[in-house]
C-alpha positions in Angstrom: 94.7 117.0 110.5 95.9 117.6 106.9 95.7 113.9 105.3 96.2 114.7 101.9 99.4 116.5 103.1 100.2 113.0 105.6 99.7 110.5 102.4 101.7 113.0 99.8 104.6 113.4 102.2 104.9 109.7 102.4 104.3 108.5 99.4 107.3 110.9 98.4 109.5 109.4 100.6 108.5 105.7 99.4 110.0 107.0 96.0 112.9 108.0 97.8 113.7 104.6 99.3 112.5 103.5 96.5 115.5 105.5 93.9 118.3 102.5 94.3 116.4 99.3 95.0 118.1 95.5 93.1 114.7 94.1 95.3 111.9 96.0 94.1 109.6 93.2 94.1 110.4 91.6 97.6 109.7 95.2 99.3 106.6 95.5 97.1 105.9 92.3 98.0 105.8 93.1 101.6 104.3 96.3 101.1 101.4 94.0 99.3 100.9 91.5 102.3 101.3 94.4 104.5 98.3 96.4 103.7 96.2 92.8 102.3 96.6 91.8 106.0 95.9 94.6 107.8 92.5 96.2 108.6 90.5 98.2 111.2 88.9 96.2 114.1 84.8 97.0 113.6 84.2 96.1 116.7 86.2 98.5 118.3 87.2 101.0 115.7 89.5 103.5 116.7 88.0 106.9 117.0 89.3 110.6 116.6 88.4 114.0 119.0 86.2 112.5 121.7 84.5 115.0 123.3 83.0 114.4 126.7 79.7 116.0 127.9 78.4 117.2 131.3 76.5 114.1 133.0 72.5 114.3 132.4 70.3 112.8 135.2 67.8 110.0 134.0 66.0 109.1 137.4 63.2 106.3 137.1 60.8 108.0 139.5 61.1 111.2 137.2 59.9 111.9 133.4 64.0 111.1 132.4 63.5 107.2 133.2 65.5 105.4 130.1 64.6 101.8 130.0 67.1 100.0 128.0 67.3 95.7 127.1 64.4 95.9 129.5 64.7 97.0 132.9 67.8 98.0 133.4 68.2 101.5 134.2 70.7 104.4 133.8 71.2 106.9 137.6 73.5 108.8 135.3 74.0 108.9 131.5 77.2 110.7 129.9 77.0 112.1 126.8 80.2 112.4 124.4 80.9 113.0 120.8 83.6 110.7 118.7 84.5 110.5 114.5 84.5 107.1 113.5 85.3 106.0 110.4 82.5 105.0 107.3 82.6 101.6 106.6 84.1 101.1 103.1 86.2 103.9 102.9 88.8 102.9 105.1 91.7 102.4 102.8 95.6 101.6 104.7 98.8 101.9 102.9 101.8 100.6 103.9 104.8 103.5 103.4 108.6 103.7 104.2 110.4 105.9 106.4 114.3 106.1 105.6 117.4 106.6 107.6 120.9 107.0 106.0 123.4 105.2 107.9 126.2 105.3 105.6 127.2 107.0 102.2 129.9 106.6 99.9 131.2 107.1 96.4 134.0 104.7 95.3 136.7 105.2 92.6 138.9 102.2 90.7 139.1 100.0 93.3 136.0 98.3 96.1 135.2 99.6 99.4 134.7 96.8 102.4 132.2 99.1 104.6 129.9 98.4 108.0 128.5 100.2 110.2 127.9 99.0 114.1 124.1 100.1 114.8 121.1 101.3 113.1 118.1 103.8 114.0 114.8 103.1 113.3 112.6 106.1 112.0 109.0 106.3 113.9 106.3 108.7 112.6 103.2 109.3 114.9 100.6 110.9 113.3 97.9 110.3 115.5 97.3 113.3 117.6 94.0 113.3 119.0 92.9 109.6 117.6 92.1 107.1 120.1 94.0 104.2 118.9 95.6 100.7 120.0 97.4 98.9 117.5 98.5 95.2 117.7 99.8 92.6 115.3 97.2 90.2 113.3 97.2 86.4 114.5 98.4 85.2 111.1 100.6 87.2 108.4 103.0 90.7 108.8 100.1 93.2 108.7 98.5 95.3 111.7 95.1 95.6 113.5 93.8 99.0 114.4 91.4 99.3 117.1 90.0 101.4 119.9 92.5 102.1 122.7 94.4 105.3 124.7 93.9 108.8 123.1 97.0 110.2 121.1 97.7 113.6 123.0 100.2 114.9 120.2 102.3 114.1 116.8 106.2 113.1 117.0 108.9 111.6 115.5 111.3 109.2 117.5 114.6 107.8 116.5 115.1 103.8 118.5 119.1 103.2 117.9 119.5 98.9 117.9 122.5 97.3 117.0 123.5 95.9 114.0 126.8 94.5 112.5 127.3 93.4 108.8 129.6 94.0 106.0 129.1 95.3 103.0 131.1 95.6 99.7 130.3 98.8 97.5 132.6 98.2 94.0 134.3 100.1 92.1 132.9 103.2 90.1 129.5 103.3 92.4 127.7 104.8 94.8 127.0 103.1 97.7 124.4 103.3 101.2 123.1 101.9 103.8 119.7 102.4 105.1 117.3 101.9 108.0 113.8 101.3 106.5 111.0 101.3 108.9 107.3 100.3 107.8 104.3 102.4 108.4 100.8 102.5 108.2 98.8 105.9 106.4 95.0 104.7 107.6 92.7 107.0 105.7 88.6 107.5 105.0 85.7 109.5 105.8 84.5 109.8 109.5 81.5 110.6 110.7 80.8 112.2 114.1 79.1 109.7 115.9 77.0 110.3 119.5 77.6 108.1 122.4 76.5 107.5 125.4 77.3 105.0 128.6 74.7 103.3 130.3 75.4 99.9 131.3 77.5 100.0 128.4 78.6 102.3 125.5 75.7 102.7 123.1 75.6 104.6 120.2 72.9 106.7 120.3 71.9 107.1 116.8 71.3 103.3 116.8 68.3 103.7 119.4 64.7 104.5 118.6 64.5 108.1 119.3 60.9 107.5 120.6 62.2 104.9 123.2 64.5 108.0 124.6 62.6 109.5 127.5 65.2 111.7 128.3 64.8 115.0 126.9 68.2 115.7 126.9 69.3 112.4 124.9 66.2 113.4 122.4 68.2 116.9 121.9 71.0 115.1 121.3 69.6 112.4 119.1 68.2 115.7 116.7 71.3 117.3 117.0 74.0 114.6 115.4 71.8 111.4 114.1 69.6 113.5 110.9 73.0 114.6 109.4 75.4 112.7 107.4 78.1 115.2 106.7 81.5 113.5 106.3 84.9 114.5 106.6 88.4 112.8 105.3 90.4 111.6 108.3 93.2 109.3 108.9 96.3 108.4 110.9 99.7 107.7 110.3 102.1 104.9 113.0 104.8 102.6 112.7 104.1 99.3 111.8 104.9 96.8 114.7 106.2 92.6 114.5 105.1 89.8 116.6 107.2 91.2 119.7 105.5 94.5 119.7 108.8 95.9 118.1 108.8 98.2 114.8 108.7 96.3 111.5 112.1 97.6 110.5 114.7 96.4 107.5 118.2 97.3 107.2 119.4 97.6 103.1 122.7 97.8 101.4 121.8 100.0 98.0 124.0 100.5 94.9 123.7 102.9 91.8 126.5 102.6 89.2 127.9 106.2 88.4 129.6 104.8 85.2 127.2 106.9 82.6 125.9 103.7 80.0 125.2 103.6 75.9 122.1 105.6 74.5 123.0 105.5 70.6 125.8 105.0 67.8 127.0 107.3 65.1 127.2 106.1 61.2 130.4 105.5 60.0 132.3 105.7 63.4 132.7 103.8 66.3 131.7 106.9 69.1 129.0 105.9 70.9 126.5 108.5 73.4 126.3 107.8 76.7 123.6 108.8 79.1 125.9 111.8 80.7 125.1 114.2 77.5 128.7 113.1 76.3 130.2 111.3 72.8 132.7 109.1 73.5 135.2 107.6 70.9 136.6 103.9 72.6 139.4 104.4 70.1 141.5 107.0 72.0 139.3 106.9 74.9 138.7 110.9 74.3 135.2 113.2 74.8 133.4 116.0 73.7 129.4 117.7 74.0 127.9 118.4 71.1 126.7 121.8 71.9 125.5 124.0 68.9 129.2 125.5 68.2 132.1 123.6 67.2 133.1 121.3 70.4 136.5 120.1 71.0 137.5 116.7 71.7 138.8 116.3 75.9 140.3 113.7 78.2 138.9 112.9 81.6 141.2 112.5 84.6 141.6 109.1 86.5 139.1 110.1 89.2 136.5 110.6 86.7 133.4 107.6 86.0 134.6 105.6 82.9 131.9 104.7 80.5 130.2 101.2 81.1 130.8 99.9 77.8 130.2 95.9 76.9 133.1 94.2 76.2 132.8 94.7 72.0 131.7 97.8 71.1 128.2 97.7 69.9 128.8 100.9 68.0 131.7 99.6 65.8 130.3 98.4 61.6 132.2 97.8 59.0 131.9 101.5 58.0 133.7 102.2 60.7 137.2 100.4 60.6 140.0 100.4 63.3 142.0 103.7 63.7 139.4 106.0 61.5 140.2 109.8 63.1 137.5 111.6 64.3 136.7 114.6 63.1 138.8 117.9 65.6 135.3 119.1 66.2 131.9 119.1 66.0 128.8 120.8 65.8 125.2 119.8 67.2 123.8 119.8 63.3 126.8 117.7 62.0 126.3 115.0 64.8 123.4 114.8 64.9 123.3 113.9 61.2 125.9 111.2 62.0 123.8 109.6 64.9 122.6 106.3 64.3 120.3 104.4 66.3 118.9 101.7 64.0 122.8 100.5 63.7 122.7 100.0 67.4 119.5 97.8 67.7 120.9 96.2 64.7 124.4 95.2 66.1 122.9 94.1 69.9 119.0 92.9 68.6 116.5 95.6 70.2 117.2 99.1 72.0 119.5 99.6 74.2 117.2 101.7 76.3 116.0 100.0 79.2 118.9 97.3 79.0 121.7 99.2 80.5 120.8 97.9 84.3 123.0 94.9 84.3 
């Protein structure tokens, strides 16, 4: 069970899902009352690997009597093994899995776009954990607790339907995605000897000199003087009130139109955030790589530059209808660049400001 490899792999995709959000802080949000409101049941933690043992006989008319809560006795005592998590390590994340239902890339003009159902992503990452999990009396998050043993890994797809329309404008790049909510459960775990009587005990909790089986007292030395450790954890789907998956459906947007990044001193080109000097005059291009670099057009398929409506870039050094230069090298330009005129002319950089 590789966890760091579970949690890395995750957390990746979270940043994926993550690349195009407008409503960052209502998923984080959820993703905060998520993991605040879930936990694991102590009662009935989940455990990982049970091993079971060969029964031992504990007869009370022979040396293997085992007097537990008084005089209740044991005919037969199984033995098993089970890794339960350390109290305090325990920590649960709440990660993303991502479907793409729908892609697009629009030109000049909007794009009306639906789609008529939606699959829900489910990771199980529990193979060999004995785990129930059920949703908390109050608030969105999850309880883990002791329940049927996980016999392997997979990865289901649940289709539902789903009907809504969306509109992805002009010059963008448009989806629509199928976000499911999951749980990474992660800690140190213990291996942790058990055995039934009239209940399941733990036998490391018992006074070994109360144990008059021999076999329990070999037992007792072989697990309860050690306190080796291990990292451990699960990953599963996240689950509502109804038992279904906690599952969101989003309509994500990414303008394509490259924005401002600086100003040049004495004219009114501006740099944009493709690599690119634009000059609003004649609507013309060029990239200032170390030779000489002619000016260019772009054709009418090609992103425009997402310019305010005055030019920030324009000064009085820089009057209407001044020709730039036929060319330009990286050293000249560079000289020309100007980026205190800019956070003069709009009042603070431009950096940072160009999501609008």
């Amino acid at each position: 069970m590789n966890i760091k490899l579970l949690v890395s792999a995750s957390c990746a995709l979270l940043v994926l899902a993550h690349e195009y959000w407008r409503d960052d802080l209502k998923l984080n949000d959820l993703k905060k009352r998520l993991e605040q409101d879930s936990r694991v049941d102590r009662e009935r933690a989940p455990y990982y690997n049970s091993t079971q043992m060969e029964p031992k006989p504990c007869k009370w008319s022979e040396s293997y009597s085992w007097p537990l809560s008084g005089r209740k006795l044991c005919d037969n005592v199984y033995y098993w093994v089970e890794e339960e998590f350390l109290l305090g390590t325990v920590k649960i994340e709440a990660l993303l899995e991502s479907q793409v239902e729908l892609q697009i890339w629009t030109n000049n003009s909007e794009v009306v776009l639906g789609i008529p159902k939606a699959t829900a992503i489910l990771d199980y990452g529990a193979e060999g954990w004995g785990l129930q999990v059920r949703k908390s009396r109050s608030g969105p998050g999850n309880i883990f607790s002791r329940g049927k043993r996980q016999e392997g890994n997979r990865m289901e797809r649940r289709t539902f339907r789903y009907s809504r329309e969306y509109k992805c404008p002009a010059w963008h790049e448009c989806e629509i995605r199928t976000l499911t909510w999951h749980a990474v459960v992660v800690g140190k775990c213990k291996k942790t000897p058990k055995f039934t009587c009239t209940n399941d005990f733990r036998l490391c909790d018992q006074m070994r000199d109360d144990l008059r089986c021999s076999s329990s007292r070999e037992f007792f030395d072989q697990y309860c003087h050690t306190r080796l450790a291990r990292e451990c954890g699960f990953k599963v789907p996240l689950i509502d009130q109804s038992g279904k998956p906690i599952r969101q459906v989003k309509f994500l947007t990414q303008d394509r139109r490259p924005y401002i990044t600086g100003c040049f001193k004495g004219y009114p080109w501006v740099t944009l955030s493709s690599g690119e000097v634009y000059n609003p005059e004649d609507e013309m291009y060029f990239v200032p790589y170390s030779g000489p670099s002619e000016w260019y057009a772009k054709g009418p398929d090609e992103p425009p530059p997402k310019m305010p409506e005055n030019n920030p870039c324009r000064s009085p050094l820089s009057p209407p209808g001044l020709k730039p230069p036929s060319n330009c090298t990286s050293l000249l330009c560079s000289q020309l660049r100007n980026g205190a005129l800019l956070r003069k002319l709009i009042g603070g950089p431009w950096e940072g400001q160009h999501h609008v």
